[in-house]
C-alpha positions in Angstrom: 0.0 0.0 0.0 2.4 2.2 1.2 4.9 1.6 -2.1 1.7 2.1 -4.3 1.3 5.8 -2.7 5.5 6.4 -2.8 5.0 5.5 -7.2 1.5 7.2 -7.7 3.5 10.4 -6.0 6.6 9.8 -7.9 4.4 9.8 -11.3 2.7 12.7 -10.5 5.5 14.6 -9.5 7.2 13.5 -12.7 4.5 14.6 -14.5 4.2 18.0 -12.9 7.8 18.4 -13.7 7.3 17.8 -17.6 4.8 19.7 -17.2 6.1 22.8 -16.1 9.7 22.0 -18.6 7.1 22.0 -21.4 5.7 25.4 -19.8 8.7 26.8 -19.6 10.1 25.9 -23.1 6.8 27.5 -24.7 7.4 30.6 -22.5 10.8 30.9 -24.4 9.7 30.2 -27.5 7.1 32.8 -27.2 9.7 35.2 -25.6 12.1 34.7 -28.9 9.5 35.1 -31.4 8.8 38.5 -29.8 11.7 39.1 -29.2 13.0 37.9 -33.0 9.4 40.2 -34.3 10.9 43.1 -32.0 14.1 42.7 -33.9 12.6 42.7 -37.3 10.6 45.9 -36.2 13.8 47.8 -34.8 15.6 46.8 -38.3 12.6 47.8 -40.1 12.4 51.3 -38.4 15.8 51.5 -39.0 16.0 51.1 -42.5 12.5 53.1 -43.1 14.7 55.9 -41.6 17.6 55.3 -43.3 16.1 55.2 -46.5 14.0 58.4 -45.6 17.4 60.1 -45.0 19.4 58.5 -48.1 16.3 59.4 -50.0 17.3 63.7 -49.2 20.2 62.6 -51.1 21.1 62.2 -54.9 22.7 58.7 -55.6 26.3 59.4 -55.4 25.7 61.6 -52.1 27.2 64.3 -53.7 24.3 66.8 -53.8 20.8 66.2 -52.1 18.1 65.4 -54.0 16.3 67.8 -56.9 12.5 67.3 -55.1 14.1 67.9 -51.3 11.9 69.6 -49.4 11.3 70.6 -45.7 8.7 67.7 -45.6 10.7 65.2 -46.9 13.5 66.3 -44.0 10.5 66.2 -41.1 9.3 62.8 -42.0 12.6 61.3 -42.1 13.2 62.8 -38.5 9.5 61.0 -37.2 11.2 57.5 -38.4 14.1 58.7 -36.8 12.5 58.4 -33.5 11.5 54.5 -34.0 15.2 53.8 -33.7 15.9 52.7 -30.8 19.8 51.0 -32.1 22.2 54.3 -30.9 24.4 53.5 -33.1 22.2 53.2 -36.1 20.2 56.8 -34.7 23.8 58.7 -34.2 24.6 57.4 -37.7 20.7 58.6 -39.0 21.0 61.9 -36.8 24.9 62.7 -38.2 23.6 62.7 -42.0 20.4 64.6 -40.8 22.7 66.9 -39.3 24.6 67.2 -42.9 20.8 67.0 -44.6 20.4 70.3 -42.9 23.1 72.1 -43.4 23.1 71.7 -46.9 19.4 72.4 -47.3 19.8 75.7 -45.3 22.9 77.1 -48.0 20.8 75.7 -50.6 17.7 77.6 -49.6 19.4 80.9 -49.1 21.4 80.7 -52.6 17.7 80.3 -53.6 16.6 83.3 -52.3 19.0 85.0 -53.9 18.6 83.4 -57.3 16.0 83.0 -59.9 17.0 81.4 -62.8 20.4 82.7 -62.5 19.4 86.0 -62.2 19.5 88.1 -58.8 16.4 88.0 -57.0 14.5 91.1 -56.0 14.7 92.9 -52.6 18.0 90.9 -52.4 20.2 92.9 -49.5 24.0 92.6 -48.5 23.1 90.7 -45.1 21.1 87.9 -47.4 24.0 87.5 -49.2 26.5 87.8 -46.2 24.4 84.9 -44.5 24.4 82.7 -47.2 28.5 83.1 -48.5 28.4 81.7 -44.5 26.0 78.8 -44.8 28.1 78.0 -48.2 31.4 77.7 -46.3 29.5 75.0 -43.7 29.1 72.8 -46.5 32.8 72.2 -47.8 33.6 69.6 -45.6 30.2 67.3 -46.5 30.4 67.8 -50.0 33.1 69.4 -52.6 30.9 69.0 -55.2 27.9 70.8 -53.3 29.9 73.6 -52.6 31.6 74.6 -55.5 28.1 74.3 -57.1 26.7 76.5 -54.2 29.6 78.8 -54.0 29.2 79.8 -58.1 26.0 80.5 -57.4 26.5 83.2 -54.9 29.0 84.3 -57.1 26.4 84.7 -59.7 24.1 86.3 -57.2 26.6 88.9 -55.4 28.2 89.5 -59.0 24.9 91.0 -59.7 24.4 92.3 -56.7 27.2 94.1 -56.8 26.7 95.7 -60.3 23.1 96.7 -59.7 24.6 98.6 -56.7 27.2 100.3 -58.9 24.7 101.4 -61.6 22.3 102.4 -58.6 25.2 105.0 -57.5 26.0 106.1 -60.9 22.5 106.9 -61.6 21.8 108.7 -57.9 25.2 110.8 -58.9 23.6 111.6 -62.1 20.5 113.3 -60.8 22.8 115.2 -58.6 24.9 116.6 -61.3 23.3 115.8 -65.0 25.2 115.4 -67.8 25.2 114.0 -71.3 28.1 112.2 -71.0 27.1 110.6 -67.6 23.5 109.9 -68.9 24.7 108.1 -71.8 26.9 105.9 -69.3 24.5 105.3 -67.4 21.7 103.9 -70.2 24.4 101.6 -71.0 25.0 100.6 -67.3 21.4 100.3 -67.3 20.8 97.7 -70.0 23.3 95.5 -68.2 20.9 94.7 -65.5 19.3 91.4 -65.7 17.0 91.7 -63.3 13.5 93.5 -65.2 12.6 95.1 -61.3 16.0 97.1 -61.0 16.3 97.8 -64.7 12.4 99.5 -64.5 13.2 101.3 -62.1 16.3 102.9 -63.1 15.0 103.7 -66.5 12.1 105.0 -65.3 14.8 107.8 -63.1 16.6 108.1 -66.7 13.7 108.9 -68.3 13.2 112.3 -66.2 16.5 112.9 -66.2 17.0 112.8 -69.8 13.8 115.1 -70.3 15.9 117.2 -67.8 18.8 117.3 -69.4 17.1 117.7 -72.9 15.1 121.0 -71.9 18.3 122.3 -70.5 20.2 121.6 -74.0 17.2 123.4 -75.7 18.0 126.6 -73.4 21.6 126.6 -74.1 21.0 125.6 -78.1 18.9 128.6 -77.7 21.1 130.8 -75.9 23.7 129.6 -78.3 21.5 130.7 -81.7 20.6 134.2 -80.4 24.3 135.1 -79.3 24.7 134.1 -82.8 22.4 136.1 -84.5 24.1 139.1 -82.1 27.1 138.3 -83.0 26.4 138.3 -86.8 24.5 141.9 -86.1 27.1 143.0 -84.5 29.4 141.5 -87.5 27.3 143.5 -90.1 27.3 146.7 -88.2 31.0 146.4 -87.7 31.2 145.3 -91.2 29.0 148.5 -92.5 30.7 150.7 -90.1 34.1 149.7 -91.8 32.7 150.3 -94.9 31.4 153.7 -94.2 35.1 154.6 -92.7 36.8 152.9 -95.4 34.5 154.8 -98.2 35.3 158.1 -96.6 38.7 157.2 -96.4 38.7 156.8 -99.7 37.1 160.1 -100.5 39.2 161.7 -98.2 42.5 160.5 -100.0 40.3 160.7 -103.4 40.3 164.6 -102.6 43.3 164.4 -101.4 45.1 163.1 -104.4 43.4 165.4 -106.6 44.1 168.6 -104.3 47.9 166.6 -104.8 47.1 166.4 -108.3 46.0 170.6 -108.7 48.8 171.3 -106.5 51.3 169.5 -109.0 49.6 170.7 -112.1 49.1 174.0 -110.5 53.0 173.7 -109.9 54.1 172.6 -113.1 51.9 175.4 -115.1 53.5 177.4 -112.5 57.0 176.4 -113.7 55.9 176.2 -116.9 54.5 179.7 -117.0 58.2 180.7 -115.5 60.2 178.5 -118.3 57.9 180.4 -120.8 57.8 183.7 -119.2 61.7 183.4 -118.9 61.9 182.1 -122.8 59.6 185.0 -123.8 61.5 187.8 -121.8 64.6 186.1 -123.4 62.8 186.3 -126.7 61.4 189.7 -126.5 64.8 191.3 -124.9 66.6 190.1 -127.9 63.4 191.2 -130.4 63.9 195.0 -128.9 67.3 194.4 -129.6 66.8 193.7 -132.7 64.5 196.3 -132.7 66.6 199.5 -131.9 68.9 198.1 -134.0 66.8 198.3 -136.7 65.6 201.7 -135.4 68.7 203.0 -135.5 69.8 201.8 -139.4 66.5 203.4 -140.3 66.7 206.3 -138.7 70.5 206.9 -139.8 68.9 205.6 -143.4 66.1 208.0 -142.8 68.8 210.9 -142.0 70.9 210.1 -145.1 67.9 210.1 -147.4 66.6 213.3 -145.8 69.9 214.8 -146.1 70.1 214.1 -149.7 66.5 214.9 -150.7 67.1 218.4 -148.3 70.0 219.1 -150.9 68.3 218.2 -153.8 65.7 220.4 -152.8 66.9 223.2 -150.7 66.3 225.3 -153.5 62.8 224.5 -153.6 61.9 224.4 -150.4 63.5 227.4 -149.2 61.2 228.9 -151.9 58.1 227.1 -150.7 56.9 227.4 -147.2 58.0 224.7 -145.1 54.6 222.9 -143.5 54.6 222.1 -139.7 57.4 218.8 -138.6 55.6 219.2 -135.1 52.4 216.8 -136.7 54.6 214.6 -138.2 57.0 213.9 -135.2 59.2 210.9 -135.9 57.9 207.8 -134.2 60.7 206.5 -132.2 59.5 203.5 -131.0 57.7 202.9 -127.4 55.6 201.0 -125.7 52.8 201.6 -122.9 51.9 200.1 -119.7 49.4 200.6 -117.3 49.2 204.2 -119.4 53.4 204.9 -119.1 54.9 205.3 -122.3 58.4 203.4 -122.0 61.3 202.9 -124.4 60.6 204.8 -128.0 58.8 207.3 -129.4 56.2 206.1 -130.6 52.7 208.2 -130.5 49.6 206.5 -128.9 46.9 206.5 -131.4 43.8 205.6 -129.8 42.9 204.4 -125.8 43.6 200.5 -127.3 47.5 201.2 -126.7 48.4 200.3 -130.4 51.3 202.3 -131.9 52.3 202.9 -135.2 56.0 202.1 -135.3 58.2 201.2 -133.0 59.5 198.5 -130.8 58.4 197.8 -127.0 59.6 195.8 -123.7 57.1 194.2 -121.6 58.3 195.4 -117.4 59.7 193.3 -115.5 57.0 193.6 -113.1 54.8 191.5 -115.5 56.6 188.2 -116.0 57.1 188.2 -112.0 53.6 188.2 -112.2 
């Protein structure tokens, strides 16, 4: 009896041991399943994340991804969070960490850029911030850099030149000029961005009108000093004319009063030379004269002598008629109502003489 109890409580307690082995082998079966399905979760999270993050990327890693957006970034950090490997998470949070940088240089060259032309309302801080986002990125990617760093080149380039022509044209409605303007249009035109160029044209527009009235005044000013100045020209030039034409009356009368004067001069000499020749001439013509006188009147004695002999004894018997009316004429001449040289008698009040010879005065070729 007593043996039957000992093996009915040997069975059962071998059977309560199988049982609880067979308990306890489920238990860990169960306990690695979960803990194999945990496992598979963690790795799933894991590479859900990491392809959420690699997905920000372009293939080679290089660049990040043309469609990346600030979506994209956020949902790869939520998957983030369902890994619980560190290693794996520092790994996922280290290129999330490079995700971000790059994204934030990207976004500002952006801003700064559309289609490669300056943006509008860009400032100097935009671009200050961004050159310094840039520089974050060399040591992630070469390749993303130099892309971004041409880029702000590109922009600040711009920038840069926009600023220039901004200056030039503020100078030029300060002091206006033709010269300037026409720099300026140019300068203008060079300005790729339609905002900036607008708006600078539309400030050369009312400067040029400026400049262009001011041109008409000084044209204008120009055309009527010279018209005065081609008045003045004519009145100058009829004013010489007048002088010059009574210059030329003055030595007109001049050289004929010269011209009188010498004629005047050389009838003067002339009337000498002849008055010289003629009291030449007439001295030796009364010359000749009273030498003719004198043979005639000792021809006129001999034949009176001769025809007094032949007829003395006639006329002493005949009386003798008056010689007092028949005076021998002598010769003479008159002047001014003198008788001079001769004997001739004045007939009549025209100072004509019958015979004789006469000498003009002295007095009268002096004259």
């Amino acid at each position: 009896m007593v043996k039957k109890k000992i093996i009915v409580g040997a069975v059962t307690l071998t059977l309560l041991a199988g049982a609880g082995v067979g308990v306890f082998a489920y238990n860990n079966h169960v306990e690695a399943l979960e803990l194999e399905r945990i496992e598979k979760v963690k790795k799933e999270n894991y590479e859900k994340a990491e392809a959420a993050i690699l997905s920000l990327y372009n293939k080679d890693k290089t660049s990040l991804a043309e469609n990346i957006n600030a979506e994209m970034i956020a949902n790869a950090k939520k998957l983030m969070v369902k890994v619980e490997d560190k290693k794996n998470l520092d790994y996922l949070n280290a290129e999330l960490k490079n995700i971000n940088t790059m994204y934030d240089a990207q976004l500002k060259v952006q801003e700064l850029l559309n289609e490669n032309i300056l943006a509008d309302n860009v400032s100097k801080e935009q671009l200050s911030e961004a050159e310094k986002l840039i520089e974050k990125t060399k040591s992630i990617s070469e390749t993303f850099y130099n892309d971004l760093k041409n880029n702000y080149t590109t922009a600040n380039e711009q920038y840069g030149y926009i600023v220039a022509t901004q200056t030039k044209v503020s100078n030029l409605e300060k002091n206006p000029t033709r010269d300037a303007y026409n720099e300026s249009i140019e300068a203008v035109k060079g300005i790729l961005n339609k905002s900036y160029r607008d708006n600078l044209s539309n400030k050369l527009v009312k400067i040029n009108e400026l400049l262009t009235k001011k041109e008409n005044e000084i044209k204008l000013a120009k055309e009527l000093e010279k018209k005065e100045k081609e008045i003045s020209e004519k009145v100058t030039t009829s004013e010489n004319y007048e002088k010059a034409s009574r210059n030329n009356k003055n030595e007109t009368s001049s050289s004929n009063n010269n011209s009188v004067q010498k004629k005047t001069s050389s009838n003067k000499s002339s009337n000498e030379s002849s008055n010289v020749t003629n009291k030449s001439t007439n001295k030796s013509s009364s010359s000749t004269a009273k030498s003719n006188s004198s043979s005639t009147s000792t021809s006129n004695k001999t034949s009176s002598n001769k025809t007094s002999g032949e007829n003395k004894n006639s006329s002493s018997n005949k009386p003798s008629s008056s010689s007092s009316s028949n005076k021998p004429n002598s010769g003479g001449v008159v002047v001014d109502g003198v008788k001079k040289d001769g004997g001739g008698d004045i007939k009549d009040s025209d100072r004509t003489y019958e015979t004789g010879t006469f000498t003009m005065p002295d007095e009268y070729y002096n004259n």
